[in-house]
N, C-alpha and C positions, 0 to 999 in steps of 0.2 A: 511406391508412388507417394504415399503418404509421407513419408521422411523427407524425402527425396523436393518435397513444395518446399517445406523449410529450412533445406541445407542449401537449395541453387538456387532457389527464385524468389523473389519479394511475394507471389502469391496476387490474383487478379486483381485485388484493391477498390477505390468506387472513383469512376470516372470523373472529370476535372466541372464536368458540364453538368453532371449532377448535381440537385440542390439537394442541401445538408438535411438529411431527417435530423429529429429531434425525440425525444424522452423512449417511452419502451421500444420504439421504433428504428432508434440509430443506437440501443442496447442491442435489441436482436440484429440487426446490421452486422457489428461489430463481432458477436457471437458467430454468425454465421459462416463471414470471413478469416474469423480467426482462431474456431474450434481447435484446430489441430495444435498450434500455437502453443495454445492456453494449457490444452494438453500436456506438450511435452516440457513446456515451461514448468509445469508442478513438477515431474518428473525430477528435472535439472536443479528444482529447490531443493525436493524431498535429499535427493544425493547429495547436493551441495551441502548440507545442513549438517549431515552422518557427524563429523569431528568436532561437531558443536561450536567451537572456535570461529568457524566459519560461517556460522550464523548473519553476524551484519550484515559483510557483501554479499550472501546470498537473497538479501532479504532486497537490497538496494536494488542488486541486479533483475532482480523478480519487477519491485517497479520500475523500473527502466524501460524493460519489455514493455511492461503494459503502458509507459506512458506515451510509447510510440503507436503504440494501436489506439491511445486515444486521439492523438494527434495525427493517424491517418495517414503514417510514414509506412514504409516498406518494413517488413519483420522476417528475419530470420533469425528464428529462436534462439538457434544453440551457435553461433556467430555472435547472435546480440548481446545475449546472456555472458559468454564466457569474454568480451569484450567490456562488460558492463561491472563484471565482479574483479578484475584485472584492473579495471582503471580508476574503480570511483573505492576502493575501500576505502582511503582516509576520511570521507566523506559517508561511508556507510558505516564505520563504527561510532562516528558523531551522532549521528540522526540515532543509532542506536542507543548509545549513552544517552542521548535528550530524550528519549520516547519510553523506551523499554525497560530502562530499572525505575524512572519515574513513576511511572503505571503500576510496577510489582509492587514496589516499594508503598504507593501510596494505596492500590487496593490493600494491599495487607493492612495496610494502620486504619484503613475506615473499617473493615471488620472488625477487627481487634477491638477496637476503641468503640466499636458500636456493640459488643457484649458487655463491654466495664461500663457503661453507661446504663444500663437497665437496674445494678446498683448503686453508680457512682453519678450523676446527671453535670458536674463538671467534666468530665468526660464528650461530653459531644461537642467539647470544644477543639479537642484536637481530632476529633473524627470529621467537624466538619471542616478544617485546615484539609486533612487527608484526602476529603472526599470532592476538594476546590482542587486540589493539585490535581486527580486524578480524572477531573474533568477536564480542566485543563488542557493537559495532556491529549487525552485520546483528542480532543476538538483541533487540536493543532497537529498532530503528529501527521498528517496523512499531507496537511501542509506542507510540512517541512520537509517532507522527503519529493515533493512534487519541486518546491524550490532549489533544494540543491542539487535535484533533478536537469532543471534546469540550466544549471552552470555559476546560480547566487553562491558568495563565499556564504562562509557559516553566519555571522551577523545579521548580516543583511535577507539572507536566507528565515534565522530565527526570529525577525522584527517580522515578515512578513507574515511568517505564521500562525501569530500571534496576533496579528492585525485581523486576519484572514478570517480564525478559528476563534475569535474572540467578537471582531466587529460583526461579520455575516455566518452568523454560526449554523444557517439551518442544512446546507449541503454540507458542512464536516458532522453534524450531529446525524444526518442520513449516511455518510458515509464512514464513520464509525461505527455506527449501529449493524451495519450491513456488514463491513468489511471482516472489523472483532468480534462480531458474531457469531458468524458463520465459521470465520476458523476455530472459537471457541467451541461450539456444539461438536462440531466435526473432533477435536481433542478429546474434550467430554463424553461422548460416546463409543469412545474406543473402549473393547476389539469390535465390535457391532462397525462402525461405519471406516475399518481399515481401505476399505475399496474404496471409498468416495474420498477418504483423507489423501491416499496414494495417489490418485487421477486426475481430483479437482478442489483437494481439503483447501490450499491455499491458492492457488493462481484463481481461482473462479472469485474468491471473497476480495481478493487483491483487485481484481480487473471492476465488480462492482463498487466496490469503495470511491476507484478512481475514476468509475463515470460519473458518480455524483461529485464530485470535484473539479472534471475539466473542463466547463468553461468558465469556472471562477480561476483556476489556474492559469486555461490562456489566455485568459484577460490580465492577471498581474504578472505572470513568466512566458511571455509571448517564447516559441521555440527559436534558438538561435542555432547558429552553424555546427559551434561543438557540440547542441544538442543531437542534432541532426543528424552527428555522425556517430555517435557512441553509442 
């Protein structure tokens, strides 16, 4: 029965006549409704992930899912997912290229560079380059994938990001903090937290990231048709 909601049926939803809750309210809403989801969504990461290669689009496809449970669309997980990493890869190894070696890349230099600084004090100049880029970064990243989410080419997708993550930073700074966090900790404390990483290491930090994000989202990537359907 439990499968069985996410492979046939969009699952009961919240009525057209109901007014929209708002903050921890229309989080546990969302939780409620789409426990099971969220669930087998990490599931279909964790696997999707196995050949490493496949990383991006499963990454893409993870927010895909969740940006239709933000936006209150029908979900079926493993339909949506395996329709989501099928169509949008070109578009999910970008957002990875723009997101994910940036952040490697520049957390490692602000470490680095912040040890040679404690002898060297010319040094905190490119730590703090490293540590601009890598803010950066994380402030936009959650952006940019809600944009080309959306259906923006790359450009137009990366201006807004950047606009977004840059001009109103305080929901990408709560939804970075929450998002990379929590997948962090959950890595970090392995073998200790293998259960929680397996069931809900990512889709749970993925889905809170993207509630602090979606009405700044749908207010600059209103959902359109092909979002709609993919």
């Amino acid at each position: 029965m439990f499968f069985r909601r996410d492979y046939t049926t969009p699952g009961p939803g919240i009525r057209k006549d109901e007014p929209e809750k708002t903050g921890p309210a229309r989080l546990l809403q969302i939780i409620q409704l789409e426990a099971g989801s969220v669930f087998l969504l990490n599931l279909l990461f964790v696997a999707s992930c196995i050949p490493v290669v496949t990383i991006p689009p499963a990454l893409f496809a993870m927010n895909q899912v969740i940006r239709k449970m933000m936006l209150d669309q029908p979900v079926l997980c493993f339909y949506d997912y395996r329709t989501a990493f099928r169509t949008w890869w070109r578009q999910a190894y970008a957002a990875f290229f723009l997101t994910a070696l940036p952040m490697a890349a520049a957390g490692y230099g602000a470490w680095f560079y912040l040890l040679q600084a404690a002898a060297n004090p010319v040094m905190f100049a490119p730590f703090l380059v490293c540590s601009t880029i890598l803010l950066v970064t994380l402030l936009c990243s959650g952006c940019l994938y809600g944009a080309l989410g959306a259906g923006l080419k790359l450009r137009p997708a990366l201006r807004l990001a950047l606009a977004l993550g840059l001009g109103r930073p305080l929901r990408p700074i709560l939804a970075a903090a929450v998002g990379y966090g929590l997948a962090l900790f959950g890595i970090l404390q392995l073998p200790i937290s293998l259960i929680y990483v397996l069931a809900l290491g990512f889709s749970l930090p993925c889905l809170l990231g993207n509630f602090f994000l979606r009405t700044l989202l749908r207010d600059h990537c209103p959902p359109t048709e092909t979002d709609s359907e993919a």
